[in-house]
C-alpha positions as CSV (number, residue, x, y, z in Angstrom):
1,X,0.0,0.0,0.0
2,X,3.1,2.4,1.3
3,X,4.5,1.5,-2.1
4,X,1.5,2.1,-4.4
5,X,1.1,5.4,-2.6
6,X,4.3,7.0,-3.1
7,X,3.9,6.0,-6.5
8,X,0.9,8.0,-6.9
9,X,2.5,10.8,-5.2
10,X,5.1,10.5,-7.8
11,X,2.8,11.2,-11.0
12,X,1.6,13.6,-9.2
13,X,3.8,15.8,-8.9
14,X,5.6,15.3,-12.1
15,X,1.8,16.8,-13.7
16,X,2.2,19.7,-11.0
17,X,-0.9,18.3,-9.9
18,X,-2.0,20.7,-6.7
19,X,-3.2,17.6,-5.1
20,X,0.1,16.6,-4.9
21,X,0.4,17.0,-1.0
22,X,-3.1,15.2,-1.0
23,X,-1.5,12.2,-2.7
24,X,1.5,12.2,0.1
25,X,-0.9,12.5,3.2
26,X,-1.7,9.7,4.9
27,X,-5.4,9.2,4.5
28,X,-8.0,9.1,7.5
29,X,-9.3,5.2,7.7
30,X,-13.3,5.0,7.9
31,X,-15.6,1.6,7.7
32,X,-19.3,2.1,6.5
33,X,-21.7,-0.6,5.0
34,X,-21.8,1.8,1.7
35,X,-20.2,4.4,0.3
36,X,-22.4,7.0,-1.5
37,X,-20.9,9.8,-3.8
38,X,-23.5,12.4,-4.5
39,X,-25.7,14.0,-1.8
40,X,-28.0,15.1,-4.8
41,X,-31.8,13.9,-5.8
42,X,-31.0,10.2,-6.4
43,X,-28.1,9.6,-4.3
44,X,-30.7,10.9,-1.6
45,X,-33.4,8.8,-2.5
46,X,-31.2,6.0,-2.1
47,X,-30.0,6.9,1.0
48,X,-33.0,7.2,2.7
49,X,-34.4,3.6,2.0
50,X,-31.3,2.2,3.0
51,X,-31.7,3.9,6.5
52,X,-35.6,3.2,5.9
53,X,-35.6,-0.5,5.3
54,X,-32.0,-1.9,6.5
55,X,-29.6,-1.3,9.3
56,X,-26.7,-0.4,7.1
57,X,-24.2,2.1,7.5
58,X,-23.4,5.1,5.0
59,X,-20.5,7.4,4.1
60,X,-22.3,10.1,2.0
61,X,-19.6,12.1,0.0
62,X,-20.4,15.1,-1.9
63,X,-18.5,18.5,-3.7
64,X,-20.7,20.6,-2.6
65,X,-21.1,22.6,0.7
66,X,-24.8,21.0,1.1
67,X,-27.4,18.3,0.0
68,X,-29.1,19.0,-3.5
69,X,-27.1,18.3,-6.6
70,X,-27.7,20.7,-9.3
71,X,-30.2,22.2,-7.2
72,X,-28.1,24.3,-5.5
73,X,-26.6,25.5,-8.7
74,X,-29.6,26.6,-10.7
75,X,-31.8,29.3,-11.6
76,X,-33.7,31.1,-8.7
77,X,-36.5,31.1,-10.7
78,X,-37.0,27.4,-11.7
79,X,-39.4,25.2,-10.3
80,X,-40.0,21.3,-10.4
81,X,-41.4,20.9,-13.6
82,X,-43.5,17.6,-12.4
83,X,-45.5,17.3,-9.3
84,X,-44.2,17.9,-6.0
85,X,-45.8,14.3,-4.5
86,X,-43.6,12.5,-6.8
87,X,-40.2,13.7,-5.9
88,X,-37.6,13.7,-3.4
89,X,-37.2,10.8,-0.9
90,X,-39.8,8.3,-0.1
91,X,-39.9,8.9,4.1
92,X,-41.1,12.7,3.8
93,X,-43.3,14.6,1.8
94,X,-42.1,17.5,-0.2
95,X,-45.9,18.7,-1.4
96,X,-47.6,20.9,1.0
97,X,-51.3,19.5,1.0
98,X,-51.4,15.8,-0.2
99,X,-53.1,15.0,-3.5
100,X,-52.6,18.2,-4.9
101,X,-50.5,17.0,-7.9
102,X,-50.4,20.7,-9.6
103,X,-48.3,21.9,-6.8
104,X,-44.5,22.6,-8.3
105,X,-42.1,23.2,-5.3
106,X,-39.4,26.2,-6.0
107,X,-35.5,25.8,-5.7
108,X,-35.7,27.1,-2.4
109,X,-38.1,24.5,-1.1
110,X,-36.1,22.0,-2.2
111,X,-33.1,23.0,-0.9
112,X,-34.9,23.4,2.5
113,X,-36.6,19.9,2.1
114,X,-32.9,18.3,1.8
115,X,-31.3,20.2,4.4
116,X,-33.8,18.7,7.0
117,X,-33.7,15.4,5.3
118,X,-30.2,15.8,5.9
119,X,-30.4,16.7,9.3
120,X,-32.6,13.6,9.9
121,X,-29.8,10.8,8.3
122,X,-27.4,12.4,10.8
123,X,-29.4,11.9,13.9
124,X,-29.8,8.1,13.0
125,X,-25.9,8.0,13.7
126,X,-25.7,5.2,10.4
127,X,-24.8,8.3,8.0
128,X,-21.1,9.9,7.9
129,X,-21.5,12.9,6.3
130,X,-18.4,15.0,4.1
131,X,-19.5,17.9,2.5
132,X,-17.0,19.8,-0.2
133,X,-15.1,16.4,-1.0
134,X,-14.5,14.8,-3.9
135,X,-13.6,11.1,-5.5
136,X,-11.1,11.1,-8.5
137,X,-13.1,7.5,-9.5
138,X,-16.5,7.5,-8.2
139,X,-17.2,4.1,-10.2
140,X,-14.6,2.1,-8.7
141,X,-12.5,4.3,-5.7
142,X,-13.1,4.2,-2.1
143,X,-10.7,7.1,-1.6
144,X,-12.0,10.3,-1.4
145,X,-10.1,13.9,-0.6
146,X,-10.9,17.3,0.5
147,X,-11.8,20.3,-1.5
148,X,-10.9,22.9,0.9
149,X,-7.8,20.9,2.8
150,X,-5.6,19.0,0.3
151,X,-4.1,17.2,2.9
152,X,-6.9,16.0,4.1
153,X,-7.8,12.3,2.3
154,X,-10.3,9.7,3.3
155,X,-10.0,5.9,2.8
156,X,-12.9,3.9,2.8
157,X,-12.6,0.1,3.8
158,X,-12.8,-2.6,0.9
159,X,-15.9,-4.2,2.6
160,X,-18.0,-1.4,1.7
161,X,-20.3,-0.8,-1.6
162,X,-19.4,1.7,-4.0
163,X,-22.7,3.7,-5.2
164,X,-21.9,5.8,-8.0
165,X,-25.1,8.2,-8.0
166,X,-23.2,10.8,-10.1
167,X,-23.3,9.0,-13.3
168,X,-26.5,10.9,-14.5
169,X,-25.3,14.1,-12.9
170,X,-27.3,17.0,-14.5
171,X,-25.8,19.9,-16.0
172,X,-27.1,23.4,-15.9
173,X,-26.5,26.4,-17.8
174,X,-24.4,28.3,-14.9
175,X,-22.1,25.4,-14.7
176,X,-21.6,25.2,-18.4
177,X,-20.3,28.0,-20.5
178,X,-21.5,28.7,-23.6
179,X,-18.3,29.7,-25.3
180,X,-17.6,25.4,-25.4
181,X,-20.3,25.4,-27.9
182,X,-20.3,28.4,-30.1
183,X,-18.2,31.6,-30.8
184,X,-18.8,34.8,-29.0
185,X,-17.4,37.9,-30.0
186,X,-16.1,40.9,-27.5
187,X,-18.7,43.3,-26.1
188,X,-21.4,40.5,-26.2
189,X,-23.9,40.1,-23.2
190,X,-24.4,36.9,-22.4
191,X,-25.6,34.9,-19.3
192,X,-27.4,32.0,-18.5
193,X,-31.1,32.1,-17.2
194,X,-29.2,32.3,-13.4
195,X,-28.6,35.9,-14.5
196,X,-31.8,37.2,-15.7
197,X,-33.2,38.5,-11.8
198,X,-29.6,41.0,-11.5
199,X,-30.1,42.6,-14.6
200,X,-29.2,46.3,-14.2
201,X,-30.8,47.5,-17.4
202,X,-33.7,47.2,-19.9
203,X,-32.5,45.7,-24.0
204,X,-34.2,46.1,-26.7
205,X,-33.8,42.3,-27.6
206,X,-33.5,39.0,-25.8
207,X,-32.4,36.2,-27.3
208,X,-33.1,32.8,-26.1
209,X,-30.4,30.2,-27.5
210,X,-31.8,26.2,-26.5
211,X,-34.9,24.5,-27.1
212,X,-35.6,22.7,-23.8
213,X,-37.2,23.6,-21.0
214,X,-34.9,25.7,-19.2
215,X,-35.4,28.2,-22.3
216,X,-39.0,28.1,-21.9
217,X,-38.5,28.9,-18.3
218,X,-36.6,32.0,-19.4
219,X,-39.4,33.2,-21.8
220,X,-42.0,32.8,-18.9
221,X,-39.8,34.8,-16.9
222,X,-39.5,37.3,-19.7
223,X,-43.2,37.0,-20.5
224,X,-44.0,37.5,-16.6
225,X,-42.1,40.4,-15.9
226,X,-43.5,42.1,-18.7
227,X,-41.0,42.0,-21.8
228,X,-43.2,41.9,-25.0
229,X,-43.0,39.2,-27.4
230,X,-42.0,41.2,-30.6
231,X,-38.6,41.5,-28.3
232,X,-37.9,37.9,-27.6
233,X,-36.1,36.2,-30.2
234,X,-36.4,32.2,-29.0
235,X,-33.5,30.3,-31.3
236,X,-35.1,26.7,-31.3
237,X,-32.6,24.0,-33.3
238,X,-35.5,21.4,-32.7
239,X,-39.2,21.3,-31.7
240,X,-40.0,19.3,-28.8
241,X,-43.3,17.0,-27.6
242,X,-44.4,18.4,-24.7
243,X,-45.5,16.3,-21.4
244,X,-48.8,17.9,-20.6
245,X,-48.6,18.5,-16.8
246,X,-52.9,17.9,-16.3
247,X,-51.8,14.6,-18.2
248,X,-49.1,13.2,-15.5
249,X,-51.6,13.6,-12.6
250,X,-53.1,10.7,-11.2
251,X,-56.6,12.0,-12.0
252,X,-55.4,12.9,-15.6
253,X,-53.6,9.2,-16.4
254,X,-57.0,7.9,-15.6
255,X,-58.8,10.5,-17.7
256,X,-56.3,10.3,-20.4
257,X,-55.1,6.7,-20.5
258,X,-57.8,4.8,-22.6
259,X,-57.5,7.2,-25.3
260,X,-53.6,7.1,-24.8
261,X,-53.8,3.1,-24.6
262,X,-56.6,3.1,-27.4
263,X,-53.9,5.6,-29.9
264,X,-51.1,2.9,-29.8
265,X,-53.1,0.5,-31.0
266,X,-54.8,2.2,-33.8
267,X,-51.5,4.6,-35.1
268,X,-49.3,3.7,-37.9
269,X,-46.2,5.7,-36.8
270,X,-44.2,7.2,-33.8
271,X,-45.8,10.4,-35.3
272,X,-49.2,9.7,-35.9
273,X,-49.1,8.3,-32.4
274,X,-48.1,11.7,-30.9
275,X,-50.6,13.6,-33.3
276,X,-53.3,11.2,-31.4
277,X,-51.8,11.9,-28.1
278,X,-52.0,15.4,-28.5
279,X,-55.5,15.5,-29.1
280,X,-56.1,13.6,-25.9
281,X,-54.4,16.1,-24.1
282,X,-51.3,13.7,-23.6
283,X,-48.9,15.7,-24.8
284,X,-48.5,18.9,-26.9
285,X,-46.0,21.4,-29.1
286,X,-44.9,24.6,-29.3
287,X,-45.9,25.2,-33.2
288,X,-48.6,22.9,-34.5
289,X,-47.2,23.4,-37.6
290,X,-44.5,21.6,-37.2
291,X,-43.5,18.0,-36.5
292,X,-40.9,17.6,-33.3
293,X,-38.2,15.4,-33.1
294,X,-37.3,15.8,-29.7
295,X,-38.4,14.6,-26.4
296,X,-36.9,15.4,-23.3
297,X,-39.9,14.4,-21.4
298,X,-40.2,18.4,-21.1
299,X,-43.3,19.2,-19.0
300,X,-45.5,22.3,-19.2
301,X,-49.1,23.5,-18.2
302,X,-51.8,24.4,-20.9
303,X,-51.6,28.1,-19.5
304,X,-47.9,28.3,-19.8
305,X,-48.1,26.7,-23.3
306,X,-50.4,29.4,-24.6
307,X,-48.3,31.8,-23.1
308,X,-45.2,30.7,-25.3
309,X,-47.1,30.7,-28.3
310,X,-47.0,34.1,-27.9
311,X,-43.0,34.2,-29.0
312,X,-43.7,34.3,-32.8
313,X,-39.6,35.4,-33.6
314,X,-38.8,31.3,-33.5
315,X,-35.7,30.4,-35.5
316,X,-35.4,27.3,-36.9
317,X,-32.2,27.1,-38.5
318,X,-30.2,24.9,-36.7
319,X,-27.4,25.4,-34.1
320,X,-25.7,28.1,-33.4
321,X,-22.2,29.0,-34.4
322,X,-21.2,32.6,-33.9
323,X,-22.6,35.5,-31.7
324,X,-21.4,39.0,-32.8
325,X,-22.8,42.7,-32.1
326,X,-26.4,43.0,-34.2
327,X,-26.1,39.0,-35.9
328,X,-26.5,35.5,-35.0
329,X,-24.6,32.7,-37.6
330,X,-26.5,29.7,-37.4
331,X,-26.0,26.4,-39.4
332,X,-28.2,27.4,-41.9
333,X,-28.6,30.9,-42.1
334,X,-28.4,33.8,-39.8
335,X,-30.4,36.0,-37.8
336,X,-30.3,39.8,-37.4
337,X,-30.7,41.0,-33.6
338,X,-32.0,44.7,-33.5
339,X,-30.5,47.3,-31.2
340,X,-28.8,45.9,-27.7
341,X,-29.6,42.5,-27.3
342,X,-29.4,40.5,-23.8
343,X,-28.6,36.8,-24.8
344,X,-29.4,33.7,-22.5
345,X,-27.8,31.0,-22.9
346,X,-30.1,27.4,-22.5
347,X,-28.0,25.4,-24.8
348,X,-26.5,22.9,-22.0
349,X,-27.5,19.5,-21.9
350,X,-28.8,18.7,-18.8
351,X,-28.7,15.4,-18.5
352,X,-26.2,14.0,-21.0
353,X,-26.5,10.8,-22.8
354,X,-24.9,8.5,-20.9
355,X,-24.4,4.5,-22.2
356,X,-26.5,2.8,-20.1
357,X,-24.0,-0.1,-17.7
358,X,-25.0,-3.0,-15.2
359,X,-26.6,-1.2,-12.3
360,X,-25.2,-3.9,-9.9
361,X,-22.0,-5.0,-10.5
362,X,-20.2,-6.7,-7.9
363,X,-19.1,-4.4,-4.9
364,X,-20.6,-1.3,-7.3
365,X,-24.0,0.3,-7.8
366,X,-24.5,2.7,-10.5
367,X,-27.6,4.4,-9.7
368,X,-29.6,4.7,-13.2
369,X,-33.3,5.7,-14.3
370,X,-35.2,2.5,-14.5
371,X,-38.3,4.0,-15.4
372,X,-38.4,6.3,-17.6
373,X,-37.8,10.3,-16.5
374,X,-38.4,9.1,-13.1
375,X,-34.2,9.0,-11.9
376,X,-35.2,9.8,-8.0
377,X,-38.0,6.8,-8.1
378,X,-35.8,4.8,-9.3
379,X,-33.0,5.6,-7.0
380,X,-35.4,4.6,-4.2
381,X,-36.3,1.3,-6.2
382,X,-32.7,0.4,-6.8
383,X,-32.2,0.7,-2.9
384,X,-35.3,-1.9,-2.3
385,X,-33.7,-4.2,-4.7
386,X,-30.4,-4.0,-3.2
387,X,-31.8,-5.4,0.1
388,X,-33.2,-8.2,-1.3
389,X,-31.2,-11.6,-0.8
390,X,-30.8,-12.4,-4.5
391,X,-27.6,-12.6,-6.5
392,X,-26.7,-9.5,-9.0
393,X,-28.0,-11.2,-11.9
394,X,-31.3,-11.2,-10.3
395,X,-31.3,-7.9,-9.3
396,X,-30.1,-6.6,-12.7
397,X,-33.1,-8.4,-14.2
398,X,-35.2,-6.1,-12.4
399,X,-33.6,-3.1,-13.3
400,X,-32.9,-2.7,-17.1
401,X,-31.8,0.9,-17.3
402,X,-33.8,3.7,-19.4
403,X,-32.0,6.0,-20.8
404,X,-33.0,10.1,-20.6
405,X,-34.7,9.8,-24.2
406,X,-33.5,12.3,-26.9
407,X,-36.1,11.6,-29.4
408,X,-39.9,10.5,-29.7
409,X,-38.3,7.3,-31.0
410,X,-36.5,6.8,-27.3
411,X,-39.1,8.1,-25.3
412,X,-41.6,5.2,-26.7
413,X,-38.4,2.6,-26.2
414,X,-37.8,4.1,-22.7
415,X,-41.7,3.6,-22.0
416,X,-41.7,0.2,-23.1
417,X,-38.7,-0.7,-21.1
418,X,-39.7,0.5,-18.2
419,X,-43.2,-1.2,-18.5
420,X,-40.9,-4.3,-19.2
421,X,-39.2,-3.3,-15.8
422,X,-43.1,-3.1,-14.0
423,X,-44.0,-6.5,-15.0
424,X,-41.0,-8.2,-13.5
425,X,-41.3,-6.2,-10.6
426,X,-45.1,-7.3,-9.9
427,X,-44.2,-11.0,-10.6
428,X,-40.8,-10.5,-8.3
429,X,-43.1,-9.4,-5.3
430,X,-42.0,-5.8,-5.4
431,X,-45.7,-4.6,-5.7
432,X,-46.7,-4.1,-1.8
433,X,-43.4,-1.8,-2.1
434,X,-44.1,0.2,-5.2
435,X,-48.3,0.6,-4.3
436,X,-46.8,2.4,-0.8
437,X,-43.6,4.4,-2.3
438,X,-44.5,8.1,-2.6
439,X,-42.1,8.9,-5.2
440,X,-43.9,6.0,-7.5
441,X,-46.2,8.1,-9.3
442,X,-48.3,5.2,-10.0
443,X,-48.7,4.7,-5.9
444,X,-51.0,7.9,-6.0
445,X,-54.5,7.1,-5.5
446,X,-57.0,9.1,-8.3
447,X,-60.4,10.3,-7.0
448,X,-63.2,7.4,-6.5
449,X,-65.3,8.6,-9.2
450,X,-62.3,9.7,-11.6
451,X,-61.0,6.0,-11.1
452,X,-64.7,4.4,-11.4
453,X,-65.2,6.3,-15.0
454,X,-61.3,4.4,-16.0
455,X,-62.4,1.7,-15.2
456,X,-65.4,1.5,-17.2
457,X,-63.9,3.2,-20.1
458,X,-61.0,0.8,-20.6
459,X,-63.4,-2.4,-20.3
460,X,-65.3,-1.2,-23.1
461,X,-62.5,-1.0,-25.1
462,X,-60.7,-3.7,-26.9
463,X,-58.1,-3.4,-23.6
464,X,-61.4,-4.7,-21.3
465,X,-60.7,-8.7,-22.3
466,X,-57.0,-8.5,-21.9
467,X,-57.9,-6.7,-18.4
468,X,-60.5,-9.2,-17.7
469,X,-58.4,-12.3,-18.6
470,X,-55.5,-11.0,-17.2
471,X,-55.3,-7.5,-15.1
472,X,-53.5,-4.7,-15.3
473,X,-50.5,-6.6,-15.9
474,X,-52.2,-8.2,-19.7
475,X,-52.8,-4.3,-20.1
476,X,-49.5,-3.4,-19.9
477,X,-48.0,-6.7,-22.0
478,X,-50.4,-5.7,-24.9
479,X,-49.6,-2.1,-24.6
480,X,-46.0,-2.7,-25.3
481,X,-46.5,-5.2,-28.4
482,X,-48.0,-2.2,-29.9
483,X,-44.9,0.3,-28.8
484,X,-42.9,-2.4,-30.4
485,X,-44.3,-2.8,-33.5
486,X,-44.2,1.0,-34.1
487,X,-41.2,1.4,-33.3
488,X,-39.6,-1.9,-35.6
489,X,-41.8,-0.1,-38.6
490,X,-39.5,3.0,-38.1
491,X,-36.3,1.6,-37.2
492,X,-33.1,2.1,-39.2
493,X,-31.0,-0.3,-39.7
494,X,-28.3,2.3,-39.9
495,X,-29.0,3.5,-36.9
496,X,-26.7,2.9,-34.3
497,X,-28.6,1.4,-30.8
498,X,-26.7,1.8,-27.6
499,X,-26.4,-1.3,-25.9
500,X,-28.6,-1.9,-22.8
501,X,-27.9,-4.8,-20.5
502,X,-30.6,-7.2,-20.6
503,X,-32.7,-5.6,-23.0
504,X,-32.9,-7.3,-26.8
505,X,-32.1,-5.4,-30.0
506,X,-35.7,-4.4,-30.3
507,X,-35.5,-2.9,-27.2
508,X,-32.3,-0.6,-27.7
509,X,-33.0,3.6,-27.4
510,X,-32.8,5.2,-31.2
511,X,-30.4,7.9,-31.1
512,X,-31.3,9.5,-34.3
513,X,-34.5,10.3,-35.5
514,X,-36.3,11.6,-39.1
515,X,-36.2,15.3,-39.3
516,X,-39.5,17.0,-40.7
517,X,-38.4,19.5,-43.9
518,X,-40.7,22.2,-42.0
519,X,-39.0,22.0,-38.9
520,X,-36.2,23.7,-40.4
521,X,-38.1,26.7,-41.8
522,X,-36.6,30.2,-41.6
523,X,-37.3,33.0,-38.6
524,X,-40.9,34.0,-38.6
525,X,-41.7,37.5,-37.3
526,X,-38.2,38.9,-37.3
């Protein structure tokens, strides 16, 4: 060990590395049952069913100063985009008034929320707790160092579980400059959406570079504070399908669902699916005009939706490539910005594609969406599965990951996988737990008489005998031989799939999708 550490030391400071003195130090020895890195959404989530429903002991390691991922980090303005009763951790409600699903809890709340959930793992005395550390290898190390004392480093013992739950860390715009992605001349104002409450001045433009929803939640800012349309200039390289928020509620899946159940087995394509689903109320679009190609399970009200149909300056001309005083260069074309123009930058990924890996492997957990859009559910679930007594093949057949879709194409793989997942984890055993998890939006309970009128819709569809013969679980079967029989008619075989453990070909995410001619139409209004 003496040996391997002077080496390290070595390399070290032949790079100049400023951890050098770090890699000299002798590092503190601690023994936990796991070792967590990430104190955000999922690696919380995870955290508190292990406390909830085992007697293990935690080391929960995280670069920040407190509990809440890219929380901490984002725009004062933004709110959860889905309901409040799903997220957070399973053991305390973030929603103010149970079984309002509308309610949308602020950054501040959530910080708060974590803070006290916080203050609740350290009173169980099973949770070690290092704030403003960091791992150079959270997949594989059990070493861990200081960001404010390089000579202070941490050593984990071998016995303990490695759970990587910064694999899917989310990105936003004020942690990712925009200069990595295009070319910004001198003079140039530009911030991200962080930046829009400590403006010091009135423009005559504001432009909105990004597509996805933390642009829209700059344009409703905009919009709200009383900037007029005509001056909002929204640069849109690809239309999205929108998650209608009324649509995700319990009472909405059950108002919504045989028409949504009913349109996959009727359409002929991905699109003509979505066209169906819109007119349910399932899902919507910016421009009805024009087709979208991307999903990013984006969720939106039908108030705010009409609100940024108001934007009529949309540019569709790809991505951007060069910002300079009074002009936009774009892939295909460019865009002339009158007067003095305020541009926010949206453009960051949030949540990166990431290849989807074993989610237990060994003495490692990688903590990975298993359903799709749902990452701090499934965080919770992964936790539940990892108490089980079953080998890691066993567990891994329960938790296929989902990738964050990028298309229509993925979501409707993602869906079907994670249905997949559902019906292996109601003939595992795991149904008592999912029907009392708060954080499984499926667990919420609709209004009697809303629930009553599913019921009687869906048995007098062609669903009602599959239901009848086989419950909810021949629903869900049925429902995914029609996902996949879309989706094999649009498949290309060019296409490259990502692998995903356990899943067959027809099963893999589509990472490129068919790009509608009108999607790319010029700036309207400007």
């Amino acid at each position: 060990f003496v040996q391997s550490h002077l080496q390290q030391a070595s390399a070290h400071l032949k790079r100049g590395d400023p951890l050098s003195i770090a890699a000299m130090t002798a590092p503190v020895q601690l023994d936990a049952d796991y070792i967590v890195y990430g104190a955000g959404a999922m690696g919380m989530a995870f955290v508190d069913v292990m406390l909830s429903e085992s007697s293990a002991t935690i080391i929960l390691v995280d670069k920040q100063g407190q509990p809440g991922g890219h929380w901490i980090n984002a725009y004062s303005f933004v709110r959860l985009h889905q309901p409040s009763s799903f997220y957070g951790v399973n053991s305390k409600a973030l929603e103010r008034n149970r079984g309002d699903y509308l309610s949308l809890a602020s950054r501040s709340d959530i910080l708060a929320y974590y803070e006290d959930i916080m203050r609740g793992f350290l009173k169980s005395n099973r949770v070690q707790y290092f704030p403003m550390c960091t791992c150079d290898d959270p997949a594989g190390s059990r070493v861990f160092h200081s960001l404010v004392d390089n000579q202070v480093v941490y050593r984990v013992a071998d016995r303990a579980k490695i759970i990587n739950a910064t694999y899917l860390t989310a990105v936003v715009p004020s942690q990712s400059c925009a200069r990595e992605r295009y070319e910004v001349a001198d003079r140039i104002e530009i911030v991200p959406p962080n930046g829009l409450p400590h403006m010091q001045r009135c423009y005559d433009s504001y432009v909105i570079v990004g597509a996805g929803k933390t642009a829209m939640d700059a344009i409703l800012w905009l919009l709200d504070h009383s900037v007029q349309p005509s001056r909002i200039f929204w640069i849109m390289p690809r239309d999205s399908w929108l998650l209608m928020r009324e649509g995700i509620t319990p009472n909405g899946m059950v108002n919504l669902g045989p028409e949504g159940l009913m349109a996959a087995q009727t359409a002929g394509s991905v699109e003509e699916l979505f066209l169906e689903w819109e007119k349910s109320g399932i899902v919507g679009r910016i421009d009805q005009s024009v087709i979208p190609t991307m999903n990013h399970c984006a969720t939106v009200d039908a108030g705010e939706l009409e609100k940024l149909r108001r934007v009529t300056s949309v540019v569709r001309m790809g991505h951007v490539l060069r910002v300079e005083p009074g002009q936009v260069t774009l892939q295909e074309g460019s865009l002339s910005v009158p007067g003095a123009a305020l541009y926010v930058d949206c453009s960051s990924n949030g949540l990166r594609p990431r290849p989807p890996v074993k989610v237990f492997d060994g003495s490692k957990i990688t903590l990975q969406s298993v359903f799709l859009c749902q990452q701090v559910f499934s965080a919770a679930l992964i936790a539940h599965i990892e108490i089980r007594r079953i080998d890691d093949d066993a567990k891994n057949a329960l938790c296929t990951p989902v990738p964050h879709p990028e298309t229509s194409q993925d979501f409707l793989r993602g869906q079907m996988v994670g249905l997949q997942n559902m019906l292996s984890w109601e003939r595992a055993g795991v149904g008592p737990w999912l029907r009392k998890a708060r954080l499984n939006q499926q667990a919420h309970t609709p209004d009697f008489k809303v629930g009553m009128r599913f019921v009687w819709r869906v048995l007098r569809s062609d669903y009602g005998g599959a239901l009848l013969r086989r419950g909810q679980t021949g629903v869900q079967e049925k429902y995914c031989k029609f996902l996949e029989r879309l989706l094999d008619q649009q498949s290309s075989p060019e296409a490259p799939h990502p692998e995903v453990p356990g899943v067959s070909a027809s099963c893999r995410p589509v990472e490129t999708a068919r790009r509608s001619p009108i999607a790319w139409r010029s700036v309207r209004g400007g």
